[in-house]
C-alpha positions as CSV (number, residue, x, y, z in Angstrom):
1,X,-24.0,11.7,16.5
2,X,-22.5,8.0,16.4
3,X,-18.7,8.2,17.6
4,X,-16.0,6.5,15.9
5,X,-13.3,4.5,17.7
6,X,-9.9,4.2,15.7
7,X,-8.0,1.4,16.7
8,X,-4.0,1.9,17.4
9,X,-1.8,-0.2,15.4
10,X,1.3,-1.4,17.0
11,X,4.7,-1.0,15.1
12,X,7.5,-3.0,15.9
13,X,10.5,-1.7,17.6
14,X,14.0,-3.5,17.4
15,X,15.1,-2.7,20.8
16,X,15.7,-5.6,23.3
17,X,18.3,-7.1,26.2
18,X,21.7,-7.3,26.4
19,X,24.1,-9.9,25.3
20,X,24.2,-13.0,28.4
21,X,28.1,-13.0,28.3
22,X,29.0,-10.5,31.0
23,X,26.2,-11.6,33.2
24,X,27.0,-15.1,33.1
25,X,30.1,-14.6,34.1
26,X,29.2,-12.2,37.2
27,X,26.7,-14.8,38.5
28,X,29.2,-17.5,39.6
29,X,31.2,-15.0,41.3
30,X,28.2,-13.6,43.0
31,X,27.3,-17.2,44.2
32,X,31.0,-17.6,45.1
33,X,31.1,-14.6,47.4
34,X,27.9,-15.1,48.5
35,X,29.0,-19.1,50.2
36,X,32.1,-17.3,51.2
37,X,30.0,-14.2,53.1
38,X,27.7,-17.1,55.0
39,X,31.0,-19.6,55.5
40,X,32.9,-16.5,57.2
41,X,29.4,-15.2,59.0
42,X,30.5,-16.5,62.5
43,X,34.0,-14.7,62.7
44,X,33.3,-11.6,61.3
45,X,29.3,-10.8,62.5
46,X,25.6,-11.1,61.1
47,X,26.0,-8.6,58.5
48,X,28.4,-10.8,56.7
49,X,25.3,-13.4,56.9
50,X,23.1,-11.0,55.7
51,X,25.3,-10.1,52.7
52,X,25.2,-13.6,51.7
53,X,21.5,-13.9,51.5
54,X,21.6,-10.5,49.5
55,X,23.9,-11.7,46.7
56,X,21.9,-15.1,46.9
57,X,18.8,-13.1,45.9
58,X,20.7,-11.0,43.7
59,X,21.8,-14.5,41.5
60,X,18.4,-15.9,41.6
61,X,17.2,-12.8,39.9
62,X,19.8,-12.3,37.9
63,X,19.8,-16.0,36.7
64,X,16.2,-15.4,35.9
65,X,16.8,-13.3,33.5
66,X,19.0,-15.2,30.9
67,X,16.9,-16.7,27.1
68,X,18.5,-17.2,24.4
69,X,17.6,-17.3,20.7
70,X,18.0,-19.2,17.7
71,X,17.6,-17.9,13.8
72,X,14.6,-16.5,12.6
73,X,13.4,-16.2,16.1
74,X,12.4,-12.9,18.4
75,X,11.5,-12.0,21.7
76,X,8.8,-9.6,22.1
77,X,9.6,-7.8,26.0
78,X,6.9,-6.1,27.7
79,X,7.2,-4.2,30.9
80,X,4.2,-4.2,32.9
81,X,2.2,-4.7,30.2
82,X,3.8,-2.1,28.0
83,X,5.4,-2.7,25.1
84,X,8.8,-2.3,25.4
85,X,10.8,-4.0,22.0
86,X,11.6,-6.7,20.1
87,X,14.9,-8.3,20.4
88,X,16.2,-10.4,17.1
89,X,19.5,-10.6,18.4
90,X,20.8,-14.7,18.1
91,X,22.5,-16.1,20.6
92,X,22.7,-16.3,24.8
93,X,20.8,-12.6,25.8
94,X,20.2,-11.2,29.4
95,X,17.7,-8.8,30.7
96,X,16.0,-7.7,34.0
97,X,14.1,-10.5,35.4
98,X,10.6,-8.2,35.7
99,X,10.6,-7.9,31.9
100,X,8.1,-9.9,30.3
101,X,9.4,-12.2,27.2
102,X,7.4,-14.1,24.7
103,X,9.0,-16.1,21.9
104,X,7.7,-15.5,18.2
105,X,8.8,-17.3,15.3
106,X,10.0,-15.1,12.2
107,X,10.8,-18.5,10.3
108,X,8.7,-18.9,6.8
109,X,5.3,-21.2,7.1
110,X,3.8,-23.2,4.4
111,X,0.0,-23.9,4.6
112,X,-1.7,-26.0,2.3
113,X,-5.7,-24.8,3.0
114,X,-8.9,-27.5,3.1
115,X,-10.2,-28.2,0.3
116,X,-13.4,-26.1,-0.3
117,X,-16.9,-26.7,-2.4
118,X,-17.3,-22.8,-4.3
119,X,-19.1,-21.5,-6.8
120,X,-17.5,-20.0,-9.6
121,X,-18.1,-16.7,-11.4
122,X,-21.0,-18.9,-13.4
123,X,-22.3,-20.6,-10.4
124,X,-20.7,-23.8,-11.2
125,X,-20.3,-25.9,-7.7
126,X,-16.4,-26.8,-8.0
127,X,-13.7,-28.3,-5.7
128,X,-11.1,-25.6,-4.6
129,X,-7.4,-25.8,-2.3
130,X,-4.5,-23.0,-2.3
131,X,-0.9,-23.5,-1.1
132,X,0.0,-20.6,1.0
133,X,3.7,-19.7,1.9
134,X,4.2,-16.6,5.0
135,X,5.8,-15.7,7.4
136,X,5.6,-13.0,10.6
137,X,7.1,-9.4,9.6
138,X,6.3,-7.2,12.3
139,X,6.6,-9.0,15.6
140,X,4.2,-6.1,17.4
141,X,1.4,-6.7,15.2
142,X,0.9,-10.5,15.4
143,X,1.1,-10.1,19.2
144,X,-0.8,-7.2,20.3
145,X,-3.2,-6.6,17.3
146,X,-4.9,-9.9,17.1
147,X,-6.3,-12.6,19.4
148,X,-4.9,-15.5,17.7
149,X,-2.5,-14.3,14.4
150,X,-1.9,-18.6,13.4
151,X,-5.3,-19.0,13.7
152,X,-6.5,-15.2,12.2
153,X,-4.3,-16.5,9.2
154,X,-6.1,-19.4,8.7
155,X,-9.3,-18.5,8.8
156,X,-8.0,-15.2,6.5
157,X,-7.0,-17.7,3.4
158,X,-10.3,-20.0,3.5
159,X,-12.2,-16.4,3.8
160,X,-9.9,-15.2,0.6
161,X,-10.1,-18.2,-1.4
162,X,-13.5,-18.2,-1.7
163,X,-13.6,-14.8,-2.6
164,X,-10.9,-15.0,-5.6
165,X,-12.7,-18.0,-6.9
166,X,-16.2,-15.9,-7.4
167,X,-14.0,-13.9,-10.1
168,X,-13.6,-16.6,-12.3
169,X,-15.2,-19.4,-14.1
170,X,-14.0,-22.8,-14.1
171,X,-12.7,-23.0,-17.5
172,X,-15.1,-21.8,-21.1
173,X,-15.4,-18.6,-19.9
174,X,-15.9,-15.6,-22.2
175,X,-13.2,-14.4,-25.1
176,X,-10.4,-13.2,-23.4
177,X,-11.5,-13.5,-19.8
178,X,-8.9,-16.0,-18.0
179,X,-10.2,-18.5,-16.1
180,X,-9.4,-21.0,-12.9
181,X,-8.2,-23.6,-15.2
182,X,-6.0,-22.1,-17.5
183,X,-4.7,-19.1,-15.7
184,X,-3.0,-20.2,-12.3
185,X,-0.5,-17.8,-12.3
186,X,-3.2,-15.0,-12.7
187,X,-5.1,-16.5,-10.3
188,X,-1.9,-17.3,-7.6
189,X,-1.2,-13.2,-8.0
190,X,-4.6,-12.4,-7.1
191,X,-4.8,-14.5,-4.2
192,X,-1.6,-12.8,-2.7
193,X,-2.9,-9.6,-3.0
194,X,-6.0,-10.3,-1.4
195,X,-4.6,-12.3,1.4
196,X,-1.9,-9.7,1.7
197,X,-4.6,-7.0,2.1
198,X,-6.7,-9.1,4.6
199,X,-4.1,-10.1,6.9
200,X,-1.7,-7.0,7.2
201,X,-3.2,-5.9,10.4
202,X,-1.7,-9.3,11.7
203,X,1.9,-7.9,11.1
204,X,2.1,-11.4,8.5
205,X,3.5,-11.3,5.0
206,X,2.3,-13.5,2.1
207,X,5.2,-15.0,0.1
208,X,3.4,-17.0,-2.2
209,X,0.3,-18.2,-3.1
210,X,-0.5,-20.9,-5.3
211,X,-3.6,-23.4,-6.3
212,X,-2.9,-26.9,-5.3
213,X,-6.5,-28.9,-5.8
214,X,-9.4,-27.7,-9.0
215,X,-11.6,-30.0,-10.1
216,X,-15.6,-30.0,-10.4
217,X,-17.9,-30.9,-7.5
218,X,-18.9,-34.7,-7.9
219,X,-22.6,-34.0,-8.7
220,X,-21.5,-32.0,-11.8
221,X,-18.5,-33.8,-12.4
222,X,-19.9,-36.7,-15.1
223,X,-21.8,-33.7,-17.2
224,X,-18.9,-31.8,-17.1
225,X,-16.9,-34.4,-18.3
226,X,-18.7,-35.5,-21.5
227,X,-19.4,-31.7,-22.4
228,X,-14.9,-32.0,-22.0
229,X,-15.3,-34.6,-24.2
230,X,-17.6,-33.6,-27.1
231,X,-15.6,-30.4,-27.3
232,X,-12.6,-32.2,-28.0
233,X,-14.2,-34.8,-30.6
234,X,-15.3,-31.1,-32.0
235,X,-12.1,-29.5,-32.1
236,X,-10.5,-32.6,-33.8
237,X,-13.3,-32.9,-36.2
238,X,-12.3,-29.2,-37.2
239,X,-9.2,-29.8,-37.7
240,X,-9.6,-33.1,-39.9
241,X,-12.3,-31.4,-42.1
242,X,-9.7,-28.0,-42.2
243,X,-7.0,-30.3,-43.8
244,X,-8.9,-32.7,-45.9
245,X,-10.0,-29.0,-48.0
246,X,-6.9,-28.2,-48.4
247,X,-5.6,-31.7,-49.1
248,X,-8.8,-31.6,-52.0
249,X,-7.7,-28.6,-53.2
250,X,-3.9,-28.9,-53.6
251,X,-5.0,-32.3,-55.6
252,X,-7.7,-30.5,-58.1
253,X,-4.7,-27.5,-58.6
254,X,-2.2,-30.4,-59.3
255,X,-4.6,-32.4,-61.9
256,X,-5.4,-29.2,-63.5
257,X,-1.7,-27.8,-63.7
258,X,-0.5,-30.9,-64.8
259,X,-3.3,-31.5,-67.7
260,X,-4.0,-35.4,-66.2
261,X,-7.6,-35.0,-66.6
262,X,-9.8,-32.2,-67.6
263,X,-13.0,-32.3,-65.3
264,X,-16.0,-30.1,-65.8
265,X,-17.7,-29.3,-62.7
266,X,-20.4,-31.8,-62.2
267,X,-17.3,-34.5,-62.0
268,X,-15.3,-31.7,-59.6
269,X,-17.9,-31.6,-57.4
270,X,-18.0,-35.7,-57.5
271,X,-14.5,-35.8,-57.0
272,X,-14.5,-33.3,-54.2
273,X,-17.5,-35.4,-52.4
274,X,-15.4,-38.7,-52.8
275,X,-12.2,-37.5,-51.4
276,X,-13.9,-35.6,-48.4
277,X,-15.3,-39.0,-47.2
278,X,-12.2,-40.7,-47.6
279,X,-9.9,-38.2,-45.9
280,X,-12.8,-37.4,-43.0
281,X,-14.2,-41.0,-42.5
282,X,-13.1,-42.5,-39.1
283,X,-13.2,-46.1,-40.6
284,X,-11.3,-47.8,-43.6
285,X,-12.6,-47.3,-47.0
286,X,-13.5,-49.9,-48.6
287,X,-12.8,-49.6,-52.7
288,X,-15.5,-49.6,-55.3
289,X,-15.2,-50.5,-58.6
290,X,-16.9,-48.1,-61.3
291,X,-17.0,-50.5,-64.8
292,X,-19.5,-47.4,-65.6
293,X,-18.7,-43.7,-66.6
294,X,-20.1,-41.2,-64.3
295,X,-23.3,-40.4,-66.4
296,X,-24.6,-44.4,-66.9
């Protein structure tokens, strides 16, 4: 029967040192009574002399035990390798010299990945970047639960930026289905929730995610580009034709409501062909004069 190790998460616990003020006040007077004790050694004994050297050690170790903190910064304290807190406290802050201290950064981090060569969701090679905005959350985690949590992170949004981009195609995908080039926001959402998923055993909160770089890969780039290309000439042609109907047909409805000319259909359909290649021709038209009548 295979057994299965569970791994214990840490959870962060605000509990840290004490504020530097009292102590830093009591170490000067230490040292003071301590030059005083070796000063006054020969009048009143050795014991004075070995006071001295007591409150000498006694200020070394409690000078030891001064940090201090800005904004957005912790210290994580460990005692013996236990873990004891996490102060967030700002300012000048004192604790016993035997207590283990590591500075960790709570401030908010913005990470623009490398760009990376992906296949889409239809196996087109393309050119892929995100821009990543976290920060540390619980202190305990990034510490204690992984080697390395900058570096974890890292490696975390190359491993999820790849994995979002599978889900979609470039751009042309299916009715209804969004795509990489038109729906960033989509796309930015799901990337955060991924990334938030991967990395929340780090203690690390993702802010924001965002792509910053799309584009095909260069040996599909040029094919890519004319298809971009004939289905715009397409779309425009559409649009032309679309209008030059309508444009036809308001004119036949105005000739006929107005009684210019009666036309039977033979010259409707002439007329209909003439105006078609005017309104859809992408050159000038050159005029032609008929000194005939449409039937020779």
């Amino acid at each position: 029967m295979t057994e299965v190790h569970t791994i214990n998460r840490s959870a962060e616990r605000i509990r840290g040192g004490a504020g530097g003020g009292l102590p830093l006040l009591a170490l000067p007077f230490l040292v003071g009574v301590a030059i005083w004790a070796f000063v006054n050694a020969e009048a009143f004994g050795d014991g004075l002399r070995a006071l001295g050297a007591l409150l000498i050690v006694l200020a070394s170790l409690m000078s030891a035990g001064f940090y201090s903190m800005q904004p957005n910064e912790a210290y994580v304290l460990t005692l013996f390798g236990s873990y004891v807190g996490t102060d967030r406290t700002t300012g000048l802050r004192w604790v016993l010299p035997w207590y283990g201290r590591k500075k960790i950064s709570l401030r908010v981090r913005n990470v623009t990945s490398e760009m990376l060569k992906v296949n889409d969701r239809r196996g087109n090679p393309i050119e892929i970047a995100a821009n990543i905005v976290w920060r540390v959350a619980d202190s305990a985690q990034a510490m204690f639960d992984v080697d390395d949590y900058v570096a974890f992170v890292n490696i975390q949004i190359e491993t999820g930026l790849r994995e979002v981009a599978s889900h979609y195609a470039y751009d042309h995908a299916e009715e209804g289905e969004p795509t990489l080039r038109a729906n960033a926001e989509e796309v930015g959402a799901r990337l955060r929730a991924d990334l938030q998923s991967r990395i929340a055993v780090a203690g690390v909160a993702i802010d924001e995610a965002h792509l910053m770089h799309l584009a095909y890969a260069p040996e599909i780039a040029g094919s890519m580009l004319k298809r971009q290309q004939a289905e715009a000439v397409l779309a425009a042609r559409r649009t032309i034709v679309a209008g030059a109907v309508g444009m036809v047909e308001n004119a036949l409805n105005q000739l006929s409501d107005r009684g210019v000319v009666t036309l039977d259909e033979e010259r409707k359909a002439a007329m209909v062909s003439n105006l078609l290649v005017v309104l859809c021709a992408d050159r000038e038209v050159q005029p032609v004069v008929n000194a005939g009548t449409l039937y020779g």
